[in-house]
N, C-alpha and C positions, 0 to 999 in steps of 0.2 A: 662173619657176617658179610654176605656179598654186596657188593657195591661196585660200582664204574669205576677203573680202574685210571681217573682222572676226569678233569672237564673236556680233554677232548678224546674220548674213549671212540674210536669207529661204530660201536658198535650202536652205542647211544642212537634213538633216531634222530635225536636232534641234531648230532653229528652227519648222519647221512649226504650225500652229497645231492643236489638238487635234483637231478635229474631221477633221482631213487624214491627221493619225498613222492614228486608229480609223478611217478610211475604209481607209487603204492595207491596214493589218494584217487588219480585216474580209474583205476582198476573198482574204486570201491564204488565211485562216483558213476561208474557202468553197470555194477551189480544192480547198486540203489535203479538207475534208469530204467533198466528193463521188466524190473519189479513193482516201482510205484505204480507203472501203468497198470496193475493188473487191479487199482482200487474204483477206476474208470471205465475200464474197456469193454465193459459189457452195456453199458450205458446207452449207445446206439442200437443195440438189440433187444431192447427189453420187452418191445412188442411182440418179437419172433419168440423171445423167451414166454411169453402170457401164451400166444396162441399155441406153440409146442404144446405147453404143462392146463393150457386151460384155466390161466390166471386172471381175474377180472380187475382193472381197475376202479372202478366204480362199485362205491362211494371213495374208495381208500386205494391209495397207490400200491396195491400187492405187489406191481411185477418190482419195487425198488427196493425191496427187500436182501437183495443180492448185495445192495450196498450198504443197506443199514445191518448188518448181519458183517458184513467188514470192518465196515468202522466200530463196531464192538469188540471183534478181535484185536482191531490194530488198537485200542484201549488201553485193554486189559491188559492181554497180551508181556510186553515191556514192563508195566509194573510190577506185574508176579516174577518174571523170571529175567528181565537184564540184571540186577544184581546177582545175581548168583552166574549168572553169562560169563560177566564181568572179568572174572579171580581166572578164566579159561587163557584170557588173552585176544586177542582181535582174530586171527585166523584162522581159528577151530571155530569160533562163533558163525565167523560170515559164511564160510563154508560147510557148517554140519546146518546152519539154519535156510542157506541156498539150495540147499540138496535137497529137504524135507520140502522145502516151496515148490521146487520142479517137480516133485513124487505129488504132489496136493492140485499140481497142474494136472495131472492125467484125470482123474474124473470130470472133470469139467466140461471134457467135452463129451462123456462117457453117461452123463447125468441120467437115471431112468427115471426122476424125478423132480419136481422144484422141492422138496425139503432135502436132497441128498444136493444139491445143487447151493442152496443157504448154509448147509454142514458145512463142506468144504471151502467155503468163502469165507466163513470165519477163522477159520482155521488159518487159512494162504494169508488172509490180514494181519491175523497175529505175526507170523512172519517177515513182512516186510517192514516194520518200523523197528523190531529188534534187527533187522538187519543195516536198516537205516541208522540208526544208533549205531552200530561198529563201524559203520562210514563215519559217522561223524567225530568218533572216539581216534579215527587216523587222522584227520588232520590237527587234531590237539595233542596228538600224538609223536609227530614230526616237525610240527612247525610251532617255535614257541615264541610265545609272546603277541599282544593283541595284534597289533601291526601286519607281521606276517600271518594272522589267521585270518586276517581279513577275507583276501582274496577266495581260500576254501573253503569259509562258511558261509561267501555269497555262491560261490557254486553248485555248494549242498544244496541250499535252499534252492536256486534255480533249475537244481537235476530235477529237486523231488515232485516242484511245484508244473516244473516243464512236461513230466512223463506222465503228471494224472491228469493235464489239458490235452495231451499227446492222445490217452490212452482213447478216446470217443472217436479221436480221429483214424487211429490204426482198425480200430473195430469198425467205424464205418468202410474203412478199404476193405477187408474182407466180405462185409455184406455187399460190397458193390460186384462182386464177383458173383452173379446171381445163378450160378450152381453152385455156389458154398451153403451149408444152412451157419446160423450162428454156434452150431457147435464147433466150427473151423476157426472164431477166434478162439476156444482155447487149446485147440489141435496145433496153431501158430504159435501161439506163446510157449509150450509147450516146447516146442521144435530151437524156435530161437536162446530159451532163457537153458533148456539143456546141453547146446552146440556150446555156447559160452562157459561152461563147468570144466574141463581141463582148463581153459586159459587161466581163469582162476587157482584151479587145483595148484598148478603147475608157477604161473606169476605173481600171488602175494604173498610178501614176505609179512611175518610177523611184524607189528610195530608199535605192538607195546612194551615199555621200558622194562618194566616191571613182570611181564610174562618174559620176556629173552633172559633177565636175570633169575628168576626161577627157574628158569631149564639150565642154565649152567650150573646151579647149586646141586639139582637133582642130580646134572650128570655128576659132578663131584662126588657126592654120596653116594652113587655104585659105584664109581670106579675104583680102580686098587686104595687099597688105607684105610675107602670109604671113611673120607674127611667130614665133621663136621661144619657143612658150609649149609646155612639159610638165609634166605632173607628176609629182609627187617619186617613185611607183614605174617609171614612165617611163623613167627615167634610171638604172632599178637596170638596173647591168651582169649581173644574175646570168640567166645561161641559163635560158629555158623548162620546157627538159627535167630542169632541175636541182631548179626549183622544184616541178616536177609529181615529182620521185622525192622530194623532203623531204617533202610535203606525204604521199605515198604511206605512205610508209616510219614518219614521226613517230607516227599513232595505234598501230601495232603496236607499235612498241619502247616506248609510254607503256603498250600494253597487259602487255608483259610485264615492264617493270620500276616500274613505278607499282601499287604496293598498290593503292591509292586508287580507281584507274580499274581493276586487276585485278577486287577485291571489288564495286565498281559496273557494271560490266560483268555479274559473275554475274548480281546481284541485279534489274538491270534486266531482261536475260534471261531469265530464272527468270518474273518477274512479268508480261511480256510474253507472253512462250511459252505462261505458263499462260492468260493471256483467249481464246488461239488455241486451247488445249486445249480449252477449253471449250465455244468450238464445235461438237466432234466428243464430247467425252463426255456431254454433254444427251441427243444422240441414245440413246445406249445409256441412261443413267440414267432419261428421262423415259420414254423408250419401253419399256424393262423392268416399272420401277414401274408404270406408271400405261396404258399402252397408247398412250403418243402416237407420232402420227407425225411425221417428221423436218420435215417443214411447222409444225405444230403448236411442237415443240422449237425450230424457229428462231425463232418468235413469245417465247420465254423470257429470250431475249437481254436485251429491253426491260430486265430487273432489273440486270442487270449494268450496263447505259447510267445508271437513276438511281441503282446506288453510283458510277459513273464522278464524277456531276456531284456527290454529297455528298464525294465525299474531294478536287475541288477546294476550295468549301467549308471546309475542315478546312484544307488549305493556307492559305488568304488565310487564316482567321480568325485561323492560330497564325503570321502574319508579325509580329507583334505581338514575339513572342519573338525572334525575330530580330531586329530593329530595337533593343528591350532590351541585346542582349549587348553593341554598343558600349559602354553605362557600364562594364563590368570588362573592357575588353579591355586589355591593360598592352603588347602589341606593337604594335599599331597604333593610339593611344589614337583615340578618337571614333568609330573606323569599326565594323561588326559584325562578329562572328566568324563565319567561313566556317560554321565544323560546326554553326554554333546552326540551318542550312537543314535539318539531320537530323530535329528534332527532332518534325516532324511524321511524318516517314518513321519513326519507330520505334513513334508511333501504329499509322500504318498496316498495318505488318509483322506485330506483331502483334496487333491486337483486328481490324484488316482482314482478309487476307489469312490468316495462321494459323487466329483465329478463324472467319472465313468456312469453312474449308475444314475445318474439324469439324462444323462445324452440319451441310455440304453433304454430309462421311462420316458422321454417327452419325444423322439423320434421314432419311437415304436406304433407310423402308423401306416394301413396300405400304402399309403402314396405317398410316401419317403424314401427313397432308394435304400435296400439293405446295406447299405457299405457305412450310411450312416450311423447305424446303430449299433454296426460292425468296430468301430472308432468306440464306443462305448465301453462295449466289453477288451478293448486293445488298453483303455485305460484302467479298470479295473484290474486287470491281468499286471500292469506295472507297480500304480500303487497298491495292490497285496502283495506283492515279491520284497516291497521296498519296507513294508510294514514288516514283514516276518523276517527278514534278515536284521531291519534294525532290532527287533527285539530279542533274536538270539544272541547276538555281540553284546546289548547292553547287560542283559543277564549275568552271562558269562563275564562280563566285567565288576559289575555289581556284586555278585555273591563269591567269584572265585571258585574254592575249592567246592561251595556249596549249588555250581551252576549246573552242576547235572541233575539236581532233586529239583530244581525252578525250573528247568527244560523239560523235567518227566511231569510233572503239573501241569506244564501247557502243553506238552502233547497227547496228557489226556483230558484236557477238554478240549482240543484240536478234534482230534478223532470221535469223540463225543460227538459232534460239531458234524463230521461227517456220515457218521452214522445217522441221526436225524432230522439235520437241517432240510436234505432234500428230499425228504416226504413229506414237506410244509409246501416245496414247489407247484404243485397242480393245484392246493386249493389255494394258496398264497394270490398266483396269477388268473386263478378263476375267478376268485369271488372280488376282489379289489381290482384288477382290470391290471393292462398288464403298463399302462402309465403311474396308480396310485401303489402295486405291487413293490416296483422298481424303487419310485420315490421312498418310500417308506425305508428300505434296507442303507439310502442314501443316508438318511436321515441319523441313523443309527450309527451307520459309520461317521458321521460328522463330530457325533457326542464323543466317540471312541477317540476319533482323532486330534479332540481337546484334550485328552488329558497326560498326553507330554509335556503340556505346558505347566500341569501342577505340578510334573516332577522334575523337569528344568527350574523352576522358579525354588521351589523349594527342596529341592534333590538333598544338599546336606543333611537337612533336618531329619528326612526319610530315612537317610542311612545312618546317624546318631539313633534312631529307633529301635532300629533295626538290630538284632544281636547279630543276626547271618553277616548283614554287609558291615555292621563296625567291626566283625572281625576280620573280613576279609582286607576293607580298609588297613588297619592295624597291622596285617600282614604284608601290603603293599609300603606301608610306612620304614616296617622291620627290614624291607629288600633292599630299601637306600639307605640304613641306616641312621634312620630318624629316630631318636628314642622317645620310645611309648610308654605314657603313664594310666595300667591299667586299676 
């Protein structure tokens, strides 16, 4: 049976030396960059895209189909098939799923139609959030224990959240090139996300534990003697097909009978949905007010990218608090308490996200200078950064080994989220105006952002409920050697 050949085996990634860790995660955290954007980026062209294909908006937003036809892939997608990704290892993944993305690139701009044009969008969607997943699977992968994951699961969040605020703005640089048509954003992505494929090929190393120790057994097994060496999941007698249905099946049943993951699944949703909204309601807000065009609007984005990067910022700074909570924790003395990860997320919720989105309703009017309104969506952009990195840590603390099936929950109703919150966009700011529009989505995030307070106040209770997190509990108990009466 193979195994590490000690605690501090080189080869382990936990062993790795630091500079290999931030190289690996680096590498992934560029893959993810250049890719998120592609769930955005057509966003400033969707007009160019109607009058190309002869798409009407009116009554119904046809030309945003490109994104809702994404966010169905990016869905789906991960549910059906990262479990079985999975058992590959991190670097056959990122790389045979990067290659199929860049091959999905070349129609795009080749499109002879708008339904060959929605084809291949669902498709490149599907791809980039399994691809985001093998990013995220490296830094849980290298760096252990909550502490140090800190720092690269607020980065993930800030890559992914950075590159589909980014993505309106890259695509408006292209259209401002007024001999390009918009089929040169995907002639660009295209050029850029393929020139990036050796560096990849060539600089990520494997880093998961468990695939490196696989390939040693295997090599064992051919070489002279052909030794019986496997390892420990090797020998699990449990079906394939068994473990791809639990693995299917586990984040829905978490979704529907897990509070926890229920109300974090909205809230992530919600906060997600809406940066994709925003996409498409700029268009109308800036362009009403102020006379811009949808090129111009996507140049706006930028603001929302520097609240992305202050409401990381606000994460690290308030990890402080969480690393504190250990001194009063009376269940698992020394360790921190899961829900203290909220407590930036209720920042966020609301002086971010709530506040943001009054400035963005009650100064949206001719004769308010755009910068003001601009400060609105700079606050939404931090408090959502600050909500979704708290609620991936809290997860992940909360369930343990069970936080990848509470993470595939909320990032399918994330994507859900974006697949058709922003076709609510045109009539949402038509019919209610774009001060009671705004107000309204405040509003909701207000509710959303009270209900940390039900799970700080009563957090133990949830997780004595809870089978997923008393076990995980239980587990953390067994690490310090506290004995458990199950």
């Amino acid at each position: 049976m193979i195994t590490w050949d000690g605690p501090d085996n080189p080869q382990d990634p936990f062993n790795w030396p630091p500079r290999k860790k931030w190289w690996t995660v680096g590498l992934g955290l560029l893959a993810s960059f250049v890719c998120s954007m592609n769930g955005s980026i057509l966003a400033a062209a969707h007009e160019a895209i109607a009058e190309d294909f002869g798409i009407s908006d009116g009554p119904f937003p046809h030309s945003y189909w490109t994104t809702t036809s994404w966010g169905v892939g990016a869905a789906l997608f991960p549910l059906l098939l990262f479990p079985a990704l999975e058992d590959w290892g991190v670097r056959p993944v990122l790389l045979g799923v990067y290659f199929c993305f860049v091959c999905l690139l070349v129609p795009i701009g080749f499109a002879p139609n708008y339904a060959t044009l929605g084809a291949v969008r669902f498709f490149s969607g599907g791809c980039v959030p399994l691809m985001s997943d093998a990013v995220a699977s490296m830094a849980a992968n290298v760096f252990q224990g909550a502490k140090a994951r800190s720092v690269p699961v607020a980065l993930y969040v800030l890559v992914y959240l950075g590159a589909t605020s980014l993505g309106p703005v890259v695509g408006a640089a292209v259209l401002r090139q007024q001999h390009l048509s918009w089929r040169w954003i995907g002639h660009v992505e295209l050029i850029v996300t393929g020139a990036l494929l050796p560096l990849f090929y060539v600089g990520l190393p494997e880093s998961r534990g468990g695939a490196i120790l696989r390939a040693k057994a295997k090599k064992m097994r051919s070489g002279e003697g052909s030794t019986l060496a496997y390892m420990a999941d090797e020998a699990d007698p449990t079906p394939l097909r068994q473990r791809l249905v639990s693995s299917l099946t586990r984040p829905l049943d978490m979704f529907f009978t897990e509070w926890v993951v229920f109300v974090s699944a909205i809230w992530a949703a919600f906060s997600l949905g809406t940066i994709y909204l925003f996409t498409h309601s700029v268009d109308q807000v800036y362009g009403k007010l102020y006379g811009w065009t949808p090129v111009q609007a996507g140049f706006i984005q930028t603001a929302i990218v520097a609240g992305e990067v202050l409401g990381t910022a606000l994460s690290l700074a308030t990890n402080h608090w969480y690393e504190a909570s250990a001194a009063r924790n009376t269940e698992v003395p020394g360790t921190p308490i899961p829900e203290a990860r909220l407590y930036a997320a209720i920042i966020g919720g609301f002086v971010g996200v709530t506040g943001g989105m009054l400035v963005y309703a009650w100064a949206a009017w001719a004769t308010v200078h755009w910068m003001v309104i601009t400060v609105g969506l700079t606050l939404v952009g931090a408090g959502t950064t600050a909500v979704l990195i708290s609620i991936a840590n809290y997860l992940i603390d909360a369930y343990s080994e069970y936080a990848a099936s509470a993470l595939a929950a909320v990032g399918l109703a994330e994507n859900l989220a974006v697949a058709f919150l922003p076709l609510a966009s045109s009539v949402l700011y038509t019919d209610l105006g774009f001060q009671w529009a705004s107000t309204l989505l405040g509003l909701v995030s207000a509710v959303l952002a009270a209900m940390p307070f039900v799970v700080i106040r009563w957090g133990k209770e949830i997780r004595d409920r809870s089978p997923f997190m008393k076990e995980a509990t239980i587990d953390r108990k067994r690490d310090l050697g506290v004995v458990v009466d199950v």
